[in-house]
C-alpha positions in Angstrom: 21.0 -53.2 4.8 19.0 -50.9 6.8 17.7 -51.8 10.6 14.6 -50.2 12.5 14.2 -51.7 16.0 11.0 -50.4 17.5 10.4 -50.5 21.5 9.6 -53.4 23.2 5.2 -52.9 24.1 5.7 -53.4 27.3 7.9 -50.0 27.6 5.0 -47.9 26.1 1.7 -49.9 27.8 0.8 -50.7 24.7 0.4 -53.8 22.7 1.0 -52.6 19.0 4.4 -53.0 18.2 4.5 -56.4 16.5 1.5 -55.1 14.1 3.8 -51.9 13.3 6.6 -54.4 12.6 4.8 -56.4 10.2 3.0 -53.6 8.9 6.2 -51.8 7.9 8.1 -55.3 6.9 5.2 -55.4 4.2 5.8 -52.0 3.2 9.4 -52.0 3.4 11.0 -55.5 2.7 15.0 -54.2 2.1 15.3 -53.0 6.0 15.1 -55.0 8.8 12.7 -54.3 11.2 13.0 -56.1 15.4 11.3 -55.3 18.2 14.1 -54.9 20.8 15.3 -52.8 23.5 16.8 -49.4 23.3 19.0 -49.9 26.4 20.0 -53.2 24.5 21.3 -52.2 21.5 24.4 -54.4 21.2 25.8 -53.7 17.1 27.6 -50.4 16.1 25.9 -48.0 13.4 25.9 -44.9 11.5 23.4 -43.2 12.3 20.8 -44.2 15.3 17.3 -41.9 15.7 14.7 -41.8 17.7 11.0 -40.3 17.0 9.2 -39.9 20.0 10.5 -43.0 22.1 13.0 -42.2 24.4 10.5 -40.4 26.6 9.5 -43.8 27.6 12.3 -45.0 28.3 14.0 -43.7 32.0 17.5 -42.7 33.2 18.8 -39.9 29.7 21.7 -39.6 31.8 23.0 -43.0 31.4 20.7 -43.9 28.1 22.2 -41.0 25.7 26.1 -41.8 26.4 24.9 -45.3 25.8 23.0 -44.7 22.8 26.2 -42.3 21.8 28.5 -45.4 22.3 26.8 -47.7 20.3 28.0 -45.4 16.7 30.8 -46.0 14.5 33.4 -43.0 14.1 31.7 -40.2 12.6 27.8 -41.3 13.4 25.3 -39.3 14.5 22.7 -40.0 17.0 19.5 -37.8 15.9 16.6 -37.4 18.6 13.0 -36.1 18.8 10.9 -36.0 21.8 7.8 -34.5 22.9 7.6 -31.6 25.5 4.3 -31.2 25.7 3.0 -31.6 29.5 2.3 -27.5 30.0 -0.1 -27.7 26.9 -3.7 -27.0 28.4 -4.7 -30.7 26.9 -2.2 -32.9 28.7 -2.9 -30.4 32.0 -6.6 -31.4 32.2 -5.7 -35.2 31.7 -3.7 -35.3 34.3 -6.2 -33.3 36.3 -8.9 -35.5 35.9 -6.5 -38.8 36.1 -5.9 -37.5 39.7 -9.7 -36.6 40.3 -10.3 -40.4 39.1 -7.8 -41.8 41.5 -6.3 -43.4 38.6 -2.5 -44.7 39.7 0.3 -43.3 37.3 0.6 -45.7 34.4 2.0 -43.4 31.2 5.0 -42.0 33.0 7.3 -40.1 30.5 10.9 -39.4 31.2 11.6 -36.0 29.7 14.5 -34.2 30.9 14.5 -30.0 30.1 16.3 -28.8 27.0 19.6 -27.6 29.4 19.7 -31.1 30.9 20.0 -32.1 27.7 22.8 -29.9 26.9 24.7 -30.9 30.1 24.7 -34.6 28.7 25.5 -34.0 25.8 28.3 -31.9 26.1 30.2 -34.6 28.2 29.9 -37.6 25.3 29.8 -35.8 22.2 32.2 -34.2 20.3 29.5 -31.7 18.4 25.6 -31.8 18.9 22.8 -29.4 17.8 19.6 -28.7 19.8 16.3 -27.2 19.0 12.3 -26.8 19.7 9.5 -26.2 17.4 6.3 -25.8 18.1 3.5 -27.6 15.9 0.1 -26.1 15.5 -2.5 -28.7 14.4 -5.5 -27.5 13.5 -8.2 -30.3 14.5 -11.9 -30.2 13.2 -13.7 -30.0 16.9 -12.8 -30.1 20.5 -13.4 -34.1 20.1 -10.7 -34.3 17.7 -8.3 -33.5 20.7 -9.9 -36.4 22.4 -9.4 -38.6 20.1 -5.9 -37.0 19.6 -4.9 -38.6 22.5 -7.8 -42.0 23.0 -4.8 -44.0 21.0 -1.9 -43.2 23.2 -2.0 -40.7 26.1 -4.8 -41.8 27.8 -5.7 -45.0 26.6 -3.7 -47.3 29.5 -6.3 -45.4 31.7 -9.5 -46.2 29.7 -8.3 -50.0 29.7 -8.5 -50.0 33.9 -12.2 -48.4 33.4 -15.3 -49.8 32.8 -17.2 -49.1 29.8 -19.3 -46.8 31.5 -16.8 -44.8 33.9 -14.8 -44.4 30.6 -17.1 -42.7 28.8 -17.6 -40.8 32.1 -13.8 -39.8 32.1 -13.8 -39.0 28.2 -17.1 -36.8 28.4 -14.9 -34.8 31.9 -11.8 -34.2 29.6 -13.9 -33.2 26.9 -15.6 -30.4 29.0 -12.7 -28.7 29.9 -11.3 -28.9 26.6 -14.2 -27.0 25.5 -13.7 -23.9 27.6 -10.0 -24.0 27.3 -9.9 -24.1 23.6 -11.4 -21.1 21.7 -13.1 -22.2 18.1 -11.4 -19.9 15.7 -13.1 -18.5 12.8 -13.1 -21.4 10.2 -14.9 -23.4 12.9 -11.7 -25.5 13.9 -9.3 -25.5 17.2 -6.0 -25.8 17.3 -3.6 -27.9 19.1 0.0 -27.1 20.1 2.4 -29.1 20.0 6.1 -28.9 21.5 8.9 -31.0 20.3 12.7 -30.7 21.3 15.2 -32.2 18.9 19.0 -33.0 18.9 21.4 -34.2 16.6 25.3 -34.9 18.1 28.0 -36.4 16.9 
């Protein structure tokens, strides 16, 4: 039997994990699917991954040996996360967050790809790392608004008004417009940064 935990809401600021559990229980009634704790993980398995969670989670250092503890002989722990805060997209939201004296409430806990390394050379006995860069191409600059409107910047919307919302949408969507050139086919394209591991 197969076993998915997805992160406890809370963690991420947002409240859709239950949906995603039922959703995928439909879809998928041979695996088990709980909402649970990462840092809580209390059975032994074969193979543990992660797709972009664990940047929401804080303290790698003590998290991956955990994580790394919690396989059977021979497992593998596989791991993507995002590194995507020098994109020009996620530089202007966090611009205009500050401009809006908005108070921090999507922190992410990414490490750098050689911090990575350093932990995992001291609890596993072989790992692989490795980047890649995605490029998405989106319809129109409000595509990369709404890119982000479901995860990225939506605990902000939810502490503004209807009005000031908009207000902070239409600001990030100015700059995105001069920082992102149309190309020829009329679309703009997004880059995307992921850093991945697999160890042992």
């Amino acid at each position: 039997m197969l076993k998915a935990v997805f992160p406890n809401a809370r963690i991420l600021g947002i409240d859709t994990s239950q949906d995603m559990i039922d959703k995928a229980k439909r879809a998928y009634p041979d695996i088990d699917f709980d909402l649970g704790d990462a840092r809580e993980i209390a059975d032994k398995y074969d193979l543990l991954f992660s797709n972009a969670c664990l940047q929401w989670i804080p303290n790698h250092k003590e998290l991956i040996p955990f994580l790394m503890s919690k396989l059977n002989d021979g497992g593998a722990l596989a791991i993507q996360i995002p590194m995507n805060g020098e994109e020009p997209l996620f530089r202007i939201i966090k611009d205009v967050i500050s401009e809006f004296k908005l108070s921090s409430v999507s922190r992410q806990w990414t490490l750098n790809p050689d911090e990575y390394y350093e932990i995992l050379s001291g609890c596993s006995s072989s790992f692989r790392t490795w980047e890649t860069i995605y490029y998405h191409d989106l319809p129109n600059h409000e595509a990369l608004l709404e890119w982000v409107k479901g995860t990225h910047i939506r605990p902000y919307l939810a502490l503004l008004s209807e009005e000031d919302g908009l207000e902070f949408e239409n600001e990030i969507l100015e700059r995105v417009r001069k920082n992102y050139p149309v190309m020829g086919d009329g679309k703009v394209i997004l880059r995307f940064r992921r850093f991945f591991f697999t160890a042992r």
